[in-house]
N, C-alpha and C positions, 0 to 999 in steps of 0.2 A: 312441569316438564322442561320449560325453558329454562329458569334457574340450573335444575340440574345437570342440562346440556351445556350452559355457560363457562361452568367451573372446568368441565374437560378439555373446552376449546381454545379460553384462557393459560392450563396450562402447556400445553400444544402451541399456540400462539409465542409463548416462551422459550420454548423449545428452540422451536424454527428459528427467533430471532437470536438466541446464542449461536447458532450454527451461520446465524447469517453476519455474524459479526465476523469470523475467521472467513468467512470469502473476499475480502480486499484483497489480503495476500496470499488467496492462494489463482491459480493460472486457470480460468476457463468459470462455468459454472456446476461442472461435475460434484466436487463437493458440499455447496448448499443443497444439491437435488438428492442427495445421497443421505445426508442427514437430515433432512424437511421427511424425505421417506422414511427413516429412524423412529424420527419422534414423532409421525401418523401410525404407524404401525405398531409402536408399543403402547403408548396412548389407548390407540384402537383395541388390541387383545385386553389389556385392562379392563377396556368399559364393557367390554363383552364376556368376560365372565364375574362379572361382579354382584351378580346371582349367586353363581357356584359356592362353594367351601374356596376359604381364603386360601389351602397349600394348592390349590388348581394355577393362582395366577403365575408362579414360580416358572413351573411347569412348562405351562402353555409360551411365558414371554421366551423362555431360553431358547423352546425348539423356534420361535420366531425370528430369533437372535441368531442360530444359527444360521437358518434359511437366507436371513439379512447381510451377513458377512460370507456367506457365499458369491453372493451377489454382488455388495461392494468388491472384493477381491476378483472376481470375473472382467465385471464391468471396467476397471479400474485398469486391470491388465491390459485389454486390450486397447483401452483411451493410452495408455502407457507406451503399446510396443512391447511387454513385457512377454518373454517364451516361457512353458515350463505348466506342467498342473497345477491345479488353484491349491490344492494340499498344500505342497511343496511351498508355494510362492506364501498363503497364507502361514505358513510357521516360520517362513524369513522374515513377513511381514511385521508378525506379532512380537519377535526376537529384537528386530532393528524398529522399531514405529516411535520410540521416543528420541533416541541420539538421532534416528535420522530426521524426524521434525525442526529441533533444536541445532543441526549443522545445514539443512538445506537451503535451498537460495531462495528469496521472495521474486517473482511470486512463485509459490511452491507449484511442483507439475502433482497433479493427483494423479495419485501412485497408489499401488495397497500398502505400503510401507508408508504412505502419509494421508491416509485415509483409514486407516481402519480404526484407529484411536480416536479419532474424532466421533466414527459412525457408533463403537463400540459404547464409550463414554453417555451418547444422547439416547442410545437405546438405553441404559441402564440407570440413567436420569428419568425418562418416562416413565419406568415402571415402576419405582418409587414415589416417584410426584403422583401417579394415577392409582399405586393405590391408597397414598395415604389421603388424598385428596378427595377419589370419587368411592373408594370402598369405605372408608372409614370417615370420611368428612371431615380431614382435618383441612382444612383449607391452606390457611397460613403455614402451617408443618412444611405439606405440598411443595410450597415454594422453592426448600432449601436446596433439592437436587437442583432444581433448574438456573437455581441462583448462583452455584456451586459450579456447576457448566458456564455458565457465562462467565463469571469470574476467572475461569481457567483458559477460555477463550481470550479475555483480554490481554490475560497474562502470556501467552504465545503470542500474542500479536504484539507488546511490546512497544517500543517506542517507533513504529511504523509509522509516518505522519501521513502518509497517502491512504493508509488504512484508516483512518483516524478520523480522519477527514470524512471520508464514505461511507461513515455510518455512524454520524452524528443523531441521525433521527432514530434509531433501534433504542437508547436510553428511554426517553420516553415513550414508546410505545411498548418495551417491554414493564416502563412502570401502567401503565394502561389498561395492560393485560392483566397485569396482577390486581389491579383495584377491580376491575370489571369482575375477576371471580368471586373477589372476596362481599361484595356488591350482592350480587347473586347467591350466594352462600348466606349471607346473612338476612337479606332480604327474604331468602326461600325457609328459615328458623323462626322467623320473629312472625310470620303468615300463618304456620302452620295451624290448624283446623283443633291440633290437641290443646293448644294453650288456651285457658282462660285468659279473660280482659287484664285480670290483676295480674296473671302470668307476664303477660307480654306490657307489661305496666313498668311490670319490676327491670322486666328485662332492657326494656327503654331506656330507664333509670342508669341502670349498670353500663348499657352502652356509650352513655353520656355522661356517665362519673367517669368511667376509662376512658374517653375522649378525651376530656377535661385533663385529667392525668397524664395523657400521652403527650396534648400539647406542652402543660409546664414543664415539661424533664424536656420534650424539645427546648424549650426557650432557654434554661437552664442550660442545655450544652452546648447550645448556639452560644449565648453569651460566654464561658469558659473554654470553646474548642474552637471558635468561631478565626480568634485572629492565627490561628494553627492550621485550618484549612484554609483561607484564603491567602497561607503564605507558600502552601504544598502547590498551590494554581498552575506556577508555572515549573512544576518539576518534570525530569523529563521518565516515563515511567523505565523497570527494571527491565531488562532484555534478558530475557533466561539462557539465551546464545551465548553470555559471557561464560558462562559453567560449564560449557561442553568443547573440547579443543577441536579443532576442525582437521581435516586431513593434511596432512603436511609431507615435505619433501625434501629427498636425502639431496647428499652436500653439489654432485653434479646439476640435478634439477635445480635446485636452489640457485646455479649460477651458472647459467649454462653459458654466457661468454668465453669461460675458458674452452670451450669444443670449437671456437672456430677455428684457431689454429689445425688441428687436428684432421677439421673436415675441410680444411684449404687444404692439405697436404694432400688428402687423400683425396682429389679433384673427381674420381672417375665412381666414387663409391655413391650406388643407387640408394639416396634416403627415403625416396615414397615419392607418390605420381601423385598429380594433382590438376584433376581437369574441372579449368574455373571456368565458370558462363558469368562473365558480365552483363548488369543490366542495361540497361539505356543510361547514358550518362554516369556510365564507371568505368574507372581506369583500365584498361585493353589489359595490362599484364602489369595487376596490385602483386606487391609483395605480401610474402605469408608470414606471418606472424608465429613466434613458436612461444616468447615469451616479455614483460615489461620488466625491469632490472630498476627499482626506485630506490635505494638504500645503499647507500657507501660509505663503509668506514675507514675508509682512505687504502683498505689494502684490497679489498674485493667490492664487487658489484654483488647484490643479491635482488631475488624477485622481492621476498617480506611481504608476502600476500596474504590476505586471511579468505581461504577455500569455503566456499558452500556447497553442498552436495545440489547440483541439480538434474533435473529430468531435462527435458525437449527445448522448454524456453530457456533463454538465459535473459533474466530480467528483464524490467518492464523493458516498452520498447519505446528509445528515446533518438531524435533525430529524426530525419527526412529523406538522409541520401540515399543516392541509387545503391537497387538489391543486389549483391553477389555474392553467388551460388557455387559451392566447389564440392567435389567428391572426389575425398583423400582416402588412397589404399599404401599402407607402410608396407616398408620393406626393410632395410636397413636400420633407420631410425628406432632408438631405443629409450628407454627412460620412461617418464608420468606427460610428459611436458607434449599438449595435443596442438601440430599447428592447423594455423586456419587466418582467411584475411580477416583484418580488424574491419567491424566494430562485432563479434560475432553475437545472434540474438535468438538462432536457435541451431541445435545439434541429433542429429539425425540417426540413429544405427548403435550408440553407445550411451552409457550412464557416464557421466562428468560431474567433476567438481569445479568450479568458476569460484572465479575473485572478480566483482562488478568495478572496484576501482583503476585495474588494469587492464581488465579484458584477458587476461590469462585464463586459458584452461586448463586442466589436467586430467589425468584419468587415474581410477584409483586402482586397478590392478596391473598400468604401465600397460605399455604397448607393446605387439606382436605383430609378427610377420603375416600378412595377408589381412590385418586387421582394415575396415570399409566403413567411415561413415560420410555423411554429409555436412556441411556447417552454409546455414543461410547468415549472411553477414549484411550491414547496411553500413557503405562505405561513408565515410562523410568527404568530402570533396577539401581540396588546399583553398587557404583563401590568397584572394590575389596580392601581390606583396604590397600594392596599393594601401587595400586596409590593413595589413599586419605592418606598416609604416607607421601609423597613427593609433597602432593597439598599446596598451599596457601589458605590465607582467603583474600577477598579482603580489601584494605586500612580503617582505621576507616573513613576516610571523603568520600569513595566513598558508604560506607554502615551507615552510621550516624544514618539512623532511626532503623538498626538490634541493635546496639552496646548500643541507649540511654539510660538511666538510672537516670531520674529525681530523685530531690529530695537528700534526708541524706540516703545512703545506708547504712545499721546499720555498726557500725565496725567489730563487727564478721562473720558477712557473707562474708565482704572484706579479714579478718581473712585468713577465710578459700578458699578462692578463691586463694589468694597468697599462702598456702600452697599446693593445689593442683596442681598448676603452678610452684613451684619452681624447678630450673633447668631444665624445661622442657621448648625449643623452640621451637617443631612441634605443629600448630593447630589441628591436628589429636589426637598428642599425651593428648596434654591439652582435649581437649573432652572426650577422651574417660579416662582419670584420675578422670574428673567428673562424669563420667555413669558409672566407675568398685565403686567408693565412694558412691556414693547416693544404689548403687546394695545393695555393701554388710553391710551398715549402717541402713537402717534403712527399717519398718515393711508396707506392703502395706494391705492398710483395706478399707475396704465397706461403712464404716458409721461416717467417718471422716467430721466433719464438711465445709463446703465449705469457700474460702479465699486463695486470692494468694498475698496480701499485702506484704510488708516489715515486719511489724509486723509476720506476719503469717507465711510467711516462714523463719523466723529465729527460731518461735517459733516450725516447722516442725524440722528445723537444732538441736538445742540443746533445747529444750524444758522438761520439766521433762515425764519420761513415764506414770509416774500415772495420768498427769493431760491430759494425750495425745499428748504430746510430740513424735521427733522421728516416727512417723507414718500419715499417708495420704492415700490420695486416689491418682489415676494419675495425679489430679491436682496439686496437693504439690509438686508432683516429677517430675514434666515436671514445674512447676513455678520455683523451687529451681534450677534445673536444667540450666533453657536459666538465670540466673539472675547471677549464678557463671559465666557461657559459658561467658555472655556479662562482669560480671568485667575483666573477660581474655581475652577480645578485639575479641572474637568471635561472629559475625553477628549472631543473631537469633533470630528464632521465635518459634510459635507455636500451634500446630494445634490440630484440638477437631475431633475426628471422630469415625469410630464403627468398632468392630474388626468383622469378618464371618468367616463361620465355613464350612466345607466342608457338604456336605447332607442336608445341614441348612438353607432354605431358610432366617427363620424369625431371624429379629436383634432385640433382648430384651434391656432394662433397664441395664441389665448387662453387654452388648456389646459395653457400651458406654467407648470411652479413647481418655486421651491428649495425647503425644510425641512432643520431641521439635524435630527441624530441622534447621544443619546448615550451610553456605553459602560457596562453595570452588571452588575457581576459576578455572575455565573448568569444570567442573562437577555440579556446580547447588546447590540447595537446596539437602542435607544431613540430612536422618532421624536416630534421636539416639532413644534407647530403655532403658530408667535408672532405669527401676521398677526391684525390685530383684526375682530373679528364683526361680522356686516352693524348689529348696533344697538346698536354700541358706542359712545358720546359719547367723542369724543376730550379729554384732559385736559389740561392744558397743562404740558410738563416743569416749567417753572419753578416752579411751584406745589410739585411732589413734590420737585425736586433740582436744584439749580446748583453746578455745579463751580466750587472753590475756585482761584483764581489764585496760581503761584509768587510767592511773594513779591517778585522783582525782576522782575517783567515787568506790563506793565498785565494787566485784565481782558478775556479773550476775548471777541470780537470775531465777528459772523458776520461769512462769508464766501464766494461762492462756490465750490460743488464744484471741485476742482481737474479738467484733464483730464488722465490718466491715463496713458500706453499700457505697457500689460503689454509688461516685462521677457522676453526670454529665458527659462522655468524653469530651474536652477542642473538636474543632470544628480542625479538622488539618488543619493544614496549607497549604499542598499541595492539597489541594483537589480545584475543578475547581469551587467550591461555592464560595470558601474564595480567589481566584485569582483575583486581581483586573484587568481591562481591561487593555492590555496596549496603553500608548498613541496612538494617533495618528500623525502623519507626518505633520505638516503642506505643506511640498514639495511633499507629495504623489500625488496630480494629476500630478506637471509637471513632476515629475520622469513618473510618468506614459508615461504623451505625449512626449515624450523626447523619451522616449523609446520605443514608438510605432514608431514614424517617424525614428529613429535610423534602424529598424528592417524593414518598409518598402523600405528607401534606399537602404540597402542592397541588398531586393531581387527583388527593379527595376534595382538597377547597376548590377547586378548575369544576368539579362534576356536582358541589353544592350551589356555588354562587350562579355559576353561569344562568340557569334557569329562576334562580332568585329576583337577579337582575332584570332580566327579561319579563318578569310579571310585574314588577313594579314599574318600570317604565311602562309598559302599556296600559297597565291599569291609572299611570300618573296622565297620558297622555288622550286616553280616552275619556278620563272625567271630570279633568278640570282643562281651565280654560275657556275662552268663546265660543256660540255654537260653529262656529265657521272655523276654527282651530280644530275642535273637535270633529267635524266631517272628513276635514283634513288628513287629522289623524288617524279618522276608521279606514278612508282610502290607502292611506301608506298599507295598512297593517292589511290588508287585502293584497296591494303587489307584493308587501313583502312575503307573503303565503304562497306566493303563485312563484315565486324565483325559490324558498325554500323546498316547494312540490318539485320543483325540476321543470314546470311550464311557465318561464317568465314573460310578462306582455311584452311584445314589442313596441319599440318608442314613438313609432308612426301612428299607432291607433289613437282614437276619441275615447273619451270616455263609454259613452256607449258600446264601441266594439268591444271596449277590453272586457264590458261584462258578459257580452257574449262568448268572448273568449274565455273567460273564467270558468261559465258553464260547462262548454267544453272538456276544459284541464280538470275539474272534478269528475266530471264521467269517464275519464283518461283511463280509470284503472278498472273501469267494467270489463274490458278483454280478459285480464287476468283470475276473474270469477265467473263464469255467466252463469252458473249457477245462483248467484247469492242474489235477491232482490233486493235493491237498496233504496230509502226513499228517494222523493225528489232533490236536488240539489237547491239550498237556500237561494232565492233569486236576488240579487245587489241593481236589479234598475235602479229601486227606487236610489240608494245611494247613488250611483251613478250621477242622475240627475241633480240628485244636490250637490255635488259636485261641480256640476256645470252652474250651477246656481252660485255658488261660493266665488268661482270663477271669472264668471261674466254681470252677475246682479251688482247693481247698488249697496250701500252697506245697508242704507233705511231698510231696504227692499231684500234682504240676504234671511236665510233661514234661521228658526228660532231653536229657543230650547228644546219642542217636540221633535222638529227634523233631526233635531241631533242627536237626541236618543234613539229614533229610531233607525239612524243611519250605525251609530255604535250598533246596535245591537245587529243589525243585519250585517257588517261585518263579522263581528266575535263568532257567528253561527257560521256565515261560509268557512271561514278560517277553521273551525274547529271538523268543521265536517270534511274538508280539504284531510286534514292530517289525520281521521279517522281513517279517509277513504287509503290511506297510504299502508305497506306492511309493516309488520310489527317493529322490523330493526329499522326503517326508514323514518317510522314516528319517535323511535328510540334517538336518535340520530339530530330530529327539529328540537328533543327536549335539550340535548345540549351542545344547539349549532350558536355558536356563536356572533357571526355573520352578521345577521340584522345589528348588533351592536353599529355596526361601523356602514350600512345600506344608509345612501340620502335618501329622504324624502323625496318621494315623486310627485308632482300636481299633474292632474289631467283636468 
């Protein structure tokens, strides 16, 4: 009966731990508890009719399967926020549950559209595993759904390394599981009552010629595959996200710099109310975020984000600073592009897609008028310029995409980049040489034409005034800005968002502003401020710098702002649309099997030697040796029985007490019978005593060969009667604890 019951709960045991491999990445523990219920429940209907005629279990598991996906899809919903009947929501679910798996954000929110593929897949892994394992006893067959699901599961989790990490122990105890049934299976064939001696003779035989045979073909591709997987070790695995384009954005979102001009013009126009509650220790009135602009190829700014579809969280949660909480109602404001203060970490009222390396939101059916959610953010605090004096910027090749700068950058703008840099080594100091220049040079104005070209910002830089030169909007001055920043090998970007006001809920046309921000290692993304102060006297470039003329061409010339119109963005390169798949392995299955038989040998050799081990050692240590070695060694093998039972002595006692206590600890488990009469418990005085004798006597005077036989022997009986008196999977458990290996020896 027990064999029997082993094989079911081994597979089950398998189950659960595939399901428990995709909980790193996903958000809460909703979907392990979801599919742990899956795989008891189909499991369960299996073992319960496996009695019946075989076309019953079909049957019985689907209307189970239904009632099961009702339930994730309910449950789900409502963990979600999700409106709408469970029908309705369940056939969007079923429709989207793959693309939206493969574009969603880690950690995933479970959703029914990212749950039910999971729940579905383990229900229908069970009932295959249970019944070709517990109706028909194929044991090993068994395995394949469950192996099949976990392989699938790893395969979505992908090259997650926080994942990875989290559940490094589910390998072997999913190999564990599998030995245990096959264990029990076989052990419950080779017993059986029908077989003859010479039956189970032959059978013997054959399990141990196939042993014999499975290790040479192991050794065999150990030797031939060996230096192929240990060269795969550090590869990084396939990310299936690369296959699936994620949601993207037309050519205004994409760069939404160009609307400041537009919404400076139109000062009075209502974009959306936004009443932020800061927390303890956050800024009184943070600016909002609409979007980060990291990519320029000299004629436009672009975000170049790659979108994840998420639920409530927006990635794991990283940082410390103080919480602020807003609740934004659009009005005006149009497009995909959701703002909210940075760092934001969860979103409240709507379904968004998030890009984690800028903090951008979006939304995937664009915004409307009365549209109401929440965004909790955790601000991170400016460091004081103290430390950002003595910070670094990180390497140009490890920041490549902050620093690039396609194209002929005019010479005067490199001009002047080098003169603002000269003599100065500190990235701090270079930045902020650029924000005290751009301050106190030149005129910030409302109605400045929009353009952040090369063209345009040189003609911002030295341009003539009358023709509108020397003055801008925030765009000019945040473009001019990261475009010196980056000739001086500073990482940067730049962000478009809305200034608030304190008493003020609503953010106007006029509340619209760039700022660049730059990259310093330990500290992050760094916002500068270049625009000049309301009682700043503007200085006149000329005075401080004029750019030197190539020797064959005259002297520059103003000239009107050229007009512009943004290019196409080129398609970036890093992004998971334009990643080509990467190969495949031709040796991936047999590394595979290779490494599955690798990984079983071990943990049939871990469940043959261990107990091997352990009987020869005590057999080596109770029979040879001096009599007083040997007393020695019956007393160890007594505490060590008493720490294996779960009652180990305590270190203050005598000899004497602790055989009292030992007494004790074997009658420990009368509660749990008091039906059963059980003899009396082997009494260890007399050890004890010799104990003290070994202890305290003379050697002349120390006990002989009789004491120490019969000090073994009334050991070996307590001990044995100890692990009798325990239940069945706890005696299961001392045959292969491994433990006492590595237990000192104790003397009383």
């Amino acid at each position: 009966m027990v064999s029997r019951a082993l094989v079911p709960v081994s597979l089950l045991g398998m189950l659960v731990l595939a399901g428990l491999s995709l909980a790193p990445i996903y958000n809460g523990t909703l979907l392990p508890l979801l599919t742990t219920v899956a795989a008891a429940a189909s499991v369960l209907i299996s073992v319960a009719v496996r009695r019946l005629p075989a076309w019953t279990a079909a049957p019985a598991s689907v209307l189970g399967l239904a009632v099961m996906t009702f339930v994730a899809v309910r449950v789900s919903a409502q963990a979600g926020q999700i409106p709408g009947a469970v029908p309705d929501i369940a056939r969007e679910a079923l429709r989207n549950s793959i693309p939206r798996l493969l574009t969603a954000l880690i950690p995933i929110e479970p959703q029914p559209d990212t749950v039910l593929l999971p729940v579905i897949a383990t229900w229908l892994a069970g009932l295959a595993s249970a019944e070709a394992g517990v109706r028909y006893g194929r044991v090993l067959l068994s395995y394949t759904a469950p192996t099949l699901l976990y392989g699938g599961a790893l395969y979505l989790v992908g090259p997650d390394t926080t994942a990875v990490r989290a559940t490094t122990w589910i390998p072997l105890a999913y190999a564990a599981f599998a030995a245990l049934g096959l264990v029990a299976s076989a052990r419950a064939d080779i017993s059986s009552d029908v077989l003859t001696k010479t039956q189970k003779r032959t059978i013997g035989v054959r399990v141990g010629a196939g042993a014999a045979a499975g290790v040479a073909v192991v050794v065999l591709l150990s030797q031939f595959l060996g230096p192929a997987v240990a060269g795969r070790g550090n590869d990084t695995p396939v990310d299936p996200r690369n296959y699936v384009t994620p949601p993207q954005l037309d050519a205004l979102d994409e760069n939404p710099l160009v609307r400041l001009s537009g919404w400076n013009l139109n000062k009075g126009q209502h974009l959306f109310d936004a009443v932020v509650a800061p927390g303890p220790g956050a800024q009184q009135e943070p600016p909002i975020r609409l979007a980060v602009l990291s990519d320029y190829d000299g004629i436009t700014w672009r975000i170049g984000s790659v979108y994840r579809n998420a639920g409530r969280v927006l990635g794991r949660s990283e940082g410390d600073g103080p919480e602020v909480t807003q609740t934004i109602t659009i009005d005006e404001l149009d497009g995909r592009l959701l703002p909210g203060v940075a760092t934001p970490q969860r979103v409240d009222g709507v379904r968004v897609a998030y890009d984690a390396e800028t903090g951008t939101v979006a939304l995937n059916d664009g915004l409307r008028k009365g549209l109401t959610y929440t965004v909790t953010s955790r601000q991170q605090p400016r460091p004081d310029d103290q430390a950002l004096f003595v910070a670094d910027v990180p390497a140009p090749g490890e920041a490549a995409r902050f620093v690039a700068l396609p194209g002929k950058v005019p010479d005067s703008i490199a001009q002047l980049s080098g003169h603002l840099g000269e003599g100065i080594s500190n990235p701090y100091q270079r930045a902020f040489a650029i924000q005290q220049w751009l301050g106190d040079h030149y005129k910030l104005v409302s109605d400045a034409p929009s353009g952040h070209a090369y063209p345009n910002v040189e003609h911002f830089l030295f341009g003539n005034k009358q023709l509108g030169g020397q003055k801008g909007t925030s765009e000019q001055f945040t473009a001019a800005f990261a475009v010196l920043a980056r000739l001086a090998g500073l990482p940067t970007r730049v962000v478009v968002g809305f200034q608030t006001r304190k008493n003020d809920k609503a953010v106007r046309g006029a509340d619209a502003i760039a700022w660049p921000e730059i990259q310093f290692k330990g500290f992050g993304w760094v916002a500068f401020d270049p625009l000049p102060k309301s009682d700043t006297v503007q200085r006149p470039v000329e005075d401080d710098f004029r750019p030197k003329a190539p020797p064959s061409q005259p002297p520059p010339q103003s000239v009107p702002p050229p007009s512009i119109t943004p290019s196409t963005p080129p398609a970036r390169s890093g992004s998971p649309s334009a990643a080509a798949p990467p190969a495949a392995s031709g040796a991936g299955p047999l590394v595979a099997a290779s490494a599955a038989a690798v990984a079983f040998l071990l943990v049939a050799g871990y469940f043959a030697a261990v107990p091997l081990v352990l009987r020869n050692r005590r057999r080596r240590r109770l029979a040879e040796g001096s009599p007083s070695a040997r007393i020695d060694a019956a007393w160890s093998e007594v505490l060590i029985g008493l720490r294996q039972a779960g009652r180990p002595a305590p270190a203050h006692l005598t000899a004497g007490e602790i055989a009292h206590h030992a007494a004790t600890a074997a009658e420990h488990r009368a509660h749990a019978a008091p039906r059963l009469i059980r003899p009396a418990v082997p009494p260890i005085d007399d050890l004890a005593a010799l104990v003290n004798a070994v202890a305290f006597a003379t050697p002349a005077a120390g006990p002989g060969e009789p004491q120490a036989a019969r000090a073994t022997a009334q050991a070996a009986a307590y001990v044995e009667d100890l692990r009798s008196r325990r239940p069945w999977w706890r005696r299961l458990l001392w045959t292969f604890d491994p433990r006492p290996l590595h237990w000192q020896r104790r003397r009383r």
